[in-house]
C-alpha positions as CSV (number, residue, x, y, z in Angstrom):
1,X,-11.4,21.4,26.8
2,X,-7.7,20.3,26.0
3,X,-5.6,22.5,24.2
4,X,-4.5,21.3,20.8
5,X,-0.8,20.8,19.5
6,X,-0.8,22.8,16.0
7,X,2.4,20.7,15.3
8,X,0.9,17.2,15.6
9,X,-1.5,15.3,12.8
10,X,-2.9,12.3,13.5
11,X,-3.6,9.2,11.3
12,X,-6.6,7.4,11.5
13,X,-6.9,4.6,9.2
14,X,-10.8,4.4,8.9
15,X,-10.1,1.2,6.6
16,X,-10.0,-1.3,9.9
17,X,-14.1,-0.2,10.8
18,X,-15.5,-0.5,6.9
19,X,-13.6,-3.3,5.6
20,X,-15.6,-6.4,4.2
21,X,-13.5,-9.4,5.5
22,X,-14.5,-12.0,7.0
23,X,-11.9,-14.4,9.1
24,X,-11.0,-16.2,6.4
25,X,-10.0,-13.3,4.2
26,X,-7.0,-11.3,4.3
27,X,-5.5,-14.1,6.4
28,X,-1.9,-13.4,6.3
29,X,-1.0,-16.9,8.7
30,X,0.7,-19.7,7.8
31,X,-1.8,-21.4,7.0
32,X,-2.3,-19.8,4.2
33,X,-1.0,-21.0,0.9
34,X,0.6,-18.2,-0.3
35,X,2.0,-17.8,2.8
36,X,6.2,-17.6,2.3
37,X,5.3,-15.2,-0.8
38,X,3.1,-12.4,1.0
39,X,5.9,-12.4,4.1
40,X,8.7,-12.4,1.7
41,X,7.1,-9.3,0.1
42,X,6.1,-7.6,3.5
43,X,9.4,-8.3,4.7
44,X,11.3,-6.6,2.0
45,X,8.9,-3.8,1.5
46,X,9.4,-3.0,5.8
47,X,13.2,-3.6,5.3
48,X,13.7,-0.9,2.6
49,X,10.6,1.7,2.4
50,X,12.0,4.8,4.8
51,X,11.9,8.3,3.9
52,X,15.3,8.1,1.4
53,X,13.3,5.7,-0.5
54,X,10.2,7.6,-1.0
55,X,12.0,10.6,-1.9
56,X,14.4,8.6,-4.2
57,X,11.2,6.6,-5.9
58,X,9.6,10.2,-6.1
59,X,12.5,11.5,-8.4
60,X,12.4,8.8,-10.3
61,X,8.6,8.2,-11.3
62,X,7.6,12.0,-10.7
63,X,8.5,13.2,-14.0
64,X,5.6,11.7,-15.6
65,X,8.6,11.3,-19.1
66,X,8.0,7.0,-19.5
67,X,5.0,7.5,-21.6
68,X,1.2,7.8,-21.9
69,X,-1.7,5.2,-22.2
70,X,-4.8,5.1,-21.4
71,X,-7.0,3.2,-18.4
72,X,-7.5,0.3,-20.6
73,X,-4.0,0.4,-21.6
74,X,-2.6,0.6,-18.0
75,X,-5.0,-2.2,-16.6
76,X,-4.0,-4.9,-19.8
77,X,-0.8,-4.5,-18.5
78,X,-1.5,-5.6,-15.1
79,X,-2.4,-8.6,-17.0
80,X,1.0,-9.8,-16.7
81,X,0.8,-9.2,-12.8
82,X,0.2,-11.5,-10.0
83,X,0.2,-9.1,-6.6
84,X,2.7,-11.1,-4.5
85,X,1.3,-9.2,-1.2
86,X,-2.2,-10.6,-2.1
87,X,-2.8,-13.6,0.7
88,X,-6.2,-14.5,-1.4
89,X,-5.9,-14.9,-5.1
90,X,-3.0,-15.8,-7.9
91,X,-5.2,-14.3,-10.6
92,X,-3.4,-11.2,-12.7
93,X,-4.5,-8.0,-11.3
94,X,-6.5,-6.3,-14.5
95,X,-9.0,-9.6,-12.9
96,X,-9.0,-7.7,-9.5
97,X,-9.7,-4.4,-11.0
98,X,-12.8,-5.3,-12.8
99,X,-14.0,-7.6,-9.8
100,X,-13.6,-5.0,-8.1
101,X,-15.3,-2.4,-9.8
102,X,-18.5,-4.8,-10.5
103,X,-19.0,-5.3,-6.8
104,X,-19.2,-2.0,-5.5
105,X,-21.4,-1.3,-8.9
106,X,-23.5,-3.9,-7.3
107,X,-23.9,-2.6,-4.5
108,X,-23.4,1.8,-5.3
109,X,-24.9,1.9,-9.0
110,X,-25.7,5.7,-8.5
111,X,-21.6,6.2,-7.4
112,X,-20.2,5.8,-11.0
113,X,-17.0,8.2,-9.0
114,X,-16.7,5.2,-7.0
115,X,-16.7,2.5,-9.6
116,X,-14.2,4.5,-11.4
117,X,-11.9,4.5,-8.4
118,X,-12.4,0.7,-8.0
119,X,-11.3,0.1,-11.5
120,X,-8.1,2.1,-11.2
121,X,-7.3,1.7,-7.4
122,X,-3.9,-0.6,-8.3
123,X,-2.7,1.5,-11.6
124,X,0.3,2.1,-10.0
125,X,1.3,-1.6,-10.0
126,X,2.6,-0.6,-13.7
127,X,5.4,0.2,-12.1
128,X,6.2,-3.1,-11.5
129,X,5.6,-4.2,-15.1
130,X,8.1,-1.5,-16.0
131,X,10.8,-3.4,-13.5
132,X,10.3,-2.0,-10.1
133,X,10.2,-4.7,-7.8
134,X,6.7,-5.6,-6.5
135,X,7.4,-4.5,-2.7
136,X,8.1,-0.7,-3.8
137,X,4.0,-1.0,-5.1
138,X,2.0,-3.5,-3.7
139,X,0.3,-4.2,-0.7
140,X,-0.8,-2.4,2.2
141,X,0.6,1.0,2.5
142,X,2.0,2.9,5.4
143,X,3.4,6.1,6.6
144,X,7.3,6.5,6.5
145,X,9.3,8.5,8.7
146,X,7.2,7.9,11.9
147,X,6.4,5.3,14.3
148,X,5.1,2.0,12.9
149,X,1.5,0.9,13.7
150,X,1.0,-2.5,15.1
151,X,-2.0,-3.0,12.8
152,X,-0.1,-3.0,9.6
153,X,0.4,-6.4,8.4
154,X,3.4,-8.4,9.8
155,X,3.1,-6.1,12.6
156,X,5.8,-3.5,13.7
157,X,8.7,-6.3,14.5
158,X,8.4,-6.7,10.4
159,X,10.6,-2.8,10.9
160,X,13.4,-4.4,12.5
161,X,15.6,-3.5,9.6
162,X,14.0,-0.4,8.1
163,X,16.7,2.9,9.0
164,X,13.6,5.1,9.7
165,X,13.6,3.1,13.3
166,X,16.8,4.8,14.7
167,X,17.3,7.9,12.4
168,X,18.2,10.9,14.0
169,X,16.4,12.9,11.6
170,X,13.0,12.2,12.7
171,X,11.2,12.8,16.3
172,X,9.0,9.8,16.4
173,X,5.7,10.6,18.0
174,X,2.6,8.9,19.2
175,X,0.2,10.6,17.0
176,X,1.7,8.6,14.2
177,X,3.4,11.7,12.4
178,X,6.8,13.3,11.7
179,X,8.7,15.9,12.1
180,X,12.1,16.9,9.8
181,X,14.4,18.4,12.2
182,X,16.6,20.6,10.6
């Protein structure tokens, strides 16, 4: 038996084996009609999501001071939103949280935990109702501060301009982690 580096965590994204597309969903090619809009969204969330970002975005939204509402509050809201990193529908997103929740209560009606989470998976897309653009909070997420996966959408050449790729700051491993050096 190998030993095992303490130092090291590993990332699996078990998303890619349970996922319920078929090979016309999720189809992020140009033949797709939203096409220029989901790459345009990819593009400028891989350009400018890197570690000073997240810890900037965390200052500012962290504080939990713009206000209170509740679930069905925050999802008429998301009325007014259209996910621009969504390659399948143009339909606000309050419609994706409650088509959501329905189908896994279709299919888990004893996992009312789960039907919960599928109603208020995309909350944070408020944020873009409250003038954050939509690439800080839609679309796929991803690690920052470590190697880029070829599996995330756009694949890794989409990091060309992110400053996580050269900075100094980070040891870029294969296990997909980071380290801070001091």
């Amino acid at each position: 038996m190998g030993t095992v580096d303490e130092n090291v965590v590993t990332i699996v994204d078990p998303s890619d084996k349970f996922r319920p597309e078929k090979d016309d969903f999720r189809n992020y090619t140009q033949n797709n009609e939203y096409f220029d809009r989901v790459r345009r969204t990819y593009r400028e969330m891989h350009s400018t999501q890197n570690v000073n970002f997240v810890e900037r975005k965390m200052a500012k939204w962290c504080q939990f001071n713009r206000g209170e509402m509740t679930i069905m509050e925050a999802l008429q809201l998301l009325n007014s939103l259209v996910d621009e990193s969504d390659p399948d529908v143009d339909v606000p997103n309050s419609v994706h949280a409650f088509q959501t929740a329905e189908r896994i209560r279709s299919v888990h009606p004893d996992k009312e935990w789960f039907q919960l989470t599928g109603l208020i998976h995309d909350i944070g897309k408020v944020l873009a109702v409250w003038g954050e653009p939509q690439s800080c909070v839609v679309g796929d997420t991803f690690p920052v501060g470590c190697e880029f996966s070829d599996h995330i959408v756009f694949g890794r050449e989409s990091f060309s301009d992110n400053e996580d790729i050269n900075n100094p700051k980070f040891k870029y491993q294969t296990s997909n982690c980071f380290i801070r050096q001091n």
